[in-house]
N, C-alpha and C positions, 0 to 999 in steps of 0.2 A: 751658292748651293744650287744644284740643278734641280730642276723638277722630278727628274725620275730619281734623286737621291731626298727629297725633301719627307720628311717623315712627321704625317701630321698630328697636333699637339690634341689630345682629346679630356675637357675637363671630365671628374667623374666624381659626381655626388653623394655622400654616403661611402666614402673609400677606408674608412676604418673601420665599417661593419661590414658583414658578411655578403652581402651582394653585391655591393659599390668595391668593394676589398678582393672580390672574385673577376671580375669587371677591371678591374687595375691590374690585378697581375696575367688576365687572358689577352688585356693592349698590350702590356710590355711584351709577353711573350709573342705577340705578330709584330713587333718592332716601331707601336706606336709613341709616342711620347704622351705624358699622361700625368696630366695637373690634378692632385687628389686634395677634392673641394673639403674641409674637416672644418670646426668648429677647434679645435687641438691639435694644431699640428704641429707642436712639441709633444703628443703625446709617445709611446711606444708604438703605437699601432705606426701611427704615422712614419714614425724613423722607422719601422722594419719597413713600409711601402720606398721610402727614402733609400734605405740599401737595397731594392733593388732595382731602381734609378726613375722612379717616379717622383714629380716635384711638391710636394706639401703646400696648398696654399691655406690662407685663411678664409674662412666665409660660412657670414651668420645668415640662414634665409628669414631673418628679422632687420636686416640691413641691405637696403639695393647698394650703398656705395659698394661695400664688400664684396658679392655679386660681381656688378660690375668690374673690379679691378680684378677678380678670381680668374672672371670670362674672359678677358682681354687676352683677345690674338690665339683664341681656340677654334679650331676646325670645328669641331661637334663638342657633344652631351651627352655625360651620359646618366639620364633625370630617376629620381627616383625619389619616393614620399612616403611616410609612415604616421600612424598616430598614434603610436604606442610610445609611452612617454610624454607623451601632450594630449589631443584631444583631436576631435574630428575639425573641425575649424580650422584650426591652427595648423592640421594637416595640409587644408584645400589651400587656404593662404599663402605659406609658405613654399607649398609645391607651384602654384601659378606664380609667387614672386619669381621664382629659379626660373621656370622658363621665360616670361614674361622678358627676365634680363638678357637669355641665350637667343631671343629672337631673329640675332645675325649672326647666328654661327651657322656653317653648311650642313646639320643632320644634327636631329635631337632624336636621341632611342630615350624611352620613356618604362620606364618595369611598372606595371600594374597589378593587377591580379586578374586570374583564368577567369572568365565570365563577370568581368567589372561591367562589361558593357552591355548586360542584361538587366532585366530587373528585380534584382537579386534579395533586395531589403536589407543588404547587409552594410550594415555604413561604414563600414573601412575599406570596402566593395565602391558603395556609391561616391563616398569620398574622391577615389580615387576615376572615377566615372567623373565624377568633375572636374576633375584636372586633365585627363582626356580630351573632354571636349573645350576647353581654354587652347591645349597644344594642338589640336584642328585651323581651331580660326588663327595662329599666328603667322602664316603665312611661311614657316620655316619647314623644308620638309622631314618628314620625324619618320618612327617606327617605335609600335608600341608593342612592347612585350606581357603576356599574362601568363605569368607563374602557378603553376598549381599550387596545391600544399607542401611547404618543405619537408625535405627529408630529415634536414639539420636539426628541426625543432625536437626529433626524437632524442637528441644528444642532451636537451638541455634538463636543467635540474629538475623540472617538476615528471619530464617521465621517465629520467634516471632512480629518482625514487621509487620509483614502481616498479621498475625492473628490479631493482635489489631484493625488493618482495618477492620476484618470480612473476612479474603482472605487468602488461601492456594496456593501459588503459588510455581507453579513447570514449568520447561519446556517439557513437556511430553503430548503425545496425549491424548483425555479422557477414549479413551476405551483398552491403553493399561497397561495390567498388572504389580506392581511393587514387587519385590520381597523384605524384608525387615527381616530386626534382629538388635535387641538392642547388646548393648555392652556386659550385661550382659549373654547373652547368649553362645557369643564367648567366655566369658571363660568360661562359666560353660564346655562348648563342650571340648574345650582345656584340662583342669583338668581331664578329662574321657581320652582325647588321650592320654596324660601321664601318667595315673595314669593304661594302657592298652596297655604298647606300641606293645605289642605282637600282641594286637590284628591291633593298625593301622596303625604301621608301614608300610612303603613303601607304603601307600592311601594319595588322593588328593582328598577331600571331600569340595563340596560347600553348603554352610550353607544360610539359611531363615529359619526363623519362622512364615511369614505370606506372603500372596500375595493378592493387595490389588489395585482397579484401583484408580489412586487420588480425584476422587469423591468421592469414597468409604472412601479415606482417611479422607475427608473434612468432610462428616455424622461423621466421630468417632471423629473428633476433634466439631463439632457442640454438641455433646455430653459431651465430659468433659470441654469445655469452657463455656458451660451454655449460649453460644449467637450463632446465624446461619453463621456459617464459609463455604464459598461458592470457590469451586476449581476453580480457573483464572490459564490459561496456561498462560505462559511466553513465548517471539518469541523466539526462539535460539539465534537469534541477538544479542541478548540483553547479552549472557551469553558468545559468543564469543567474543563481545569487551573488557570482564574484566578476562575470560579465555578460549583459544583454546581448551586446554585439559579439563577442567568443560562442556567447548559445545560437544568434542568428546565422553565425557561418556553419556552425555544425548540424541546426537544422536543416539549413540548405543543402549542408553536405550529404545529411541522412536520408531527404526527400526527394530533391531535386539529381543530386549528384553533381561530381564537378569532371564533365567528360572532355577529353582534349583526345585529337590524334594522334598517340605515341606512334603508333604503324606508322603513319605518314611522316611526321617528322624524323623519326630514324629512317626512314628510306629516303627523305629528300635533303637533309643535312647533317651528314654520316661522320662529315668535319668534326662538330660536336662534340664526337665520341661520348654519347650518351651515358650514363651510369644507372643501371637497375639497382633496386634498392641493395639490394646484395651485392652486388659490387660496392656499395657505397657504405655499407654497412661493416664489410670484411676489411676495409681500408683504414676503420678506426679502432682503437681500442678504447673495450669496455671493461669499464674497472668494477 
């Protein structure tokens, strides 16, 4: 195989969920080859990643050996860490085992969140501000991405319920602005830093595709629901007693805001093809 036909191999973590799974099919689509890191890769998700010619490995980030034979003989990384389902701990752990193992691979992109690297108090924020600063001192060079707030989350069951009422609910002031990007866009972004490492290497780039106050949310969903969906704030209260840290991102959200440069980033990587919420919104059906 020649060099200029050589098509490099990029594991990707998280590849059955929505980021890692965006991220998979934004590599295959620039013609990378693409090892999707899964815990189940017998599951469905995985065989659909599988037909469209990504390789399914296995790897538990509770297991270096696994790790290790996942990473074997991959160009880049592409890292990413949650604690939802586990805990904060277990988040920082398991995110620094994964890099800790891709320490020799040539480029690790890392998804964080939009102002991880402030002092935010928000510990799935700070969490990942630890895992950050571990992927610094490894000596491999990286590119860390900060996602704003997703767009996806609005699809999911708890604010589909509220749309059926006719109701957008968030706990957020009315007139402050939210900054927002679908899943598919992180990888599309992703796929460019890798497929560029020259160019983004050693940058920390926080990503949106739209900024939008929740009223304004509620007009774009009154539009592709076909019925008048009206923005109800939720009290904080109410999201502290079922989580501390869900209330400390949205107090952040309320007070501080979560500002990122959509201007700039749609003017300087137009590749992208960015999605404003309403594009992103008209694209799916709401039942």
């Amino acid at each position: 195989m020649t060099q200029e036909s050589y098509r490099p191999l990029v594991a990707v973590a998280g590849a059955t969920g929505a980021q890692g799974g965006a991220a998979a099919r934004a590599l295959l689509d620039q013609g990378f080859r693409v090892r999707a890191l899964t815990r189940t890769p017998d599951s469905a998700a995985a065989a659909a990643l599988r037909a469209l010619g990504a390789e399914p490995a296995y790897a538990d980030f509770e297991n270096r050996g696994s790790l290790d034979l996942a990473l074997k003989g991959a160009d880049a990384l592409f890292a990413m860490s949650t604690p939802f389902g586990t805990d904060i701990d277990t988040e920082i752990r398991q995110g620094v085992a994964l890099l800790e193992a891709a320490a020799g691979v040539g480029h690790i992109v890392f998804t964080s969140a939009a102002h991880a690297d402030r002092d935010t108090g928000i510990p799935h924020f700070e969490s990942k501000r630890r895992i950050e600063r571990r992927l610094r001192t490894l000596g491999t060079p990286w590119t860390i991405l900060g996602p704003a707030a997703f767009m996806d989350n609005y699809a999911g069951e708890w604010s589909m319920g509220g749309l059926r009422e006719g109701r957008f609910v968030l706990p957020m002031p009315a007139d402050r602005p939210l900054t927002l990007i679908p899943a598919q866009d992180i990888g599309a972004f992703a796929a460019l830093a890798l497929a560029r490492p020259q160019e983004f290497a050693g940058r920390r780039i926080d990503l949106a595709s739209d900024e939008l106050t929740c009223p304004e949310i509620a007009r774009v969903m009154t539009g592709v629901c076909g019925r008048p969906i009206r923005f109800e704030p939720l009290p904080l209260a109410e999201i502290e007693a079922y989580s501390a840290d869900l209330a400390a991102m949205f107090r952040y959200f309320g007070e501080v805001g979560l500002e990122v440069d959509v201007a700039g980033l749609r003017r300087d990587h137009p590749q992208v093809g960015w999605q404003s919420f309403a594009d992103w919104a008209g694209a799916r059906t709401w039942a």
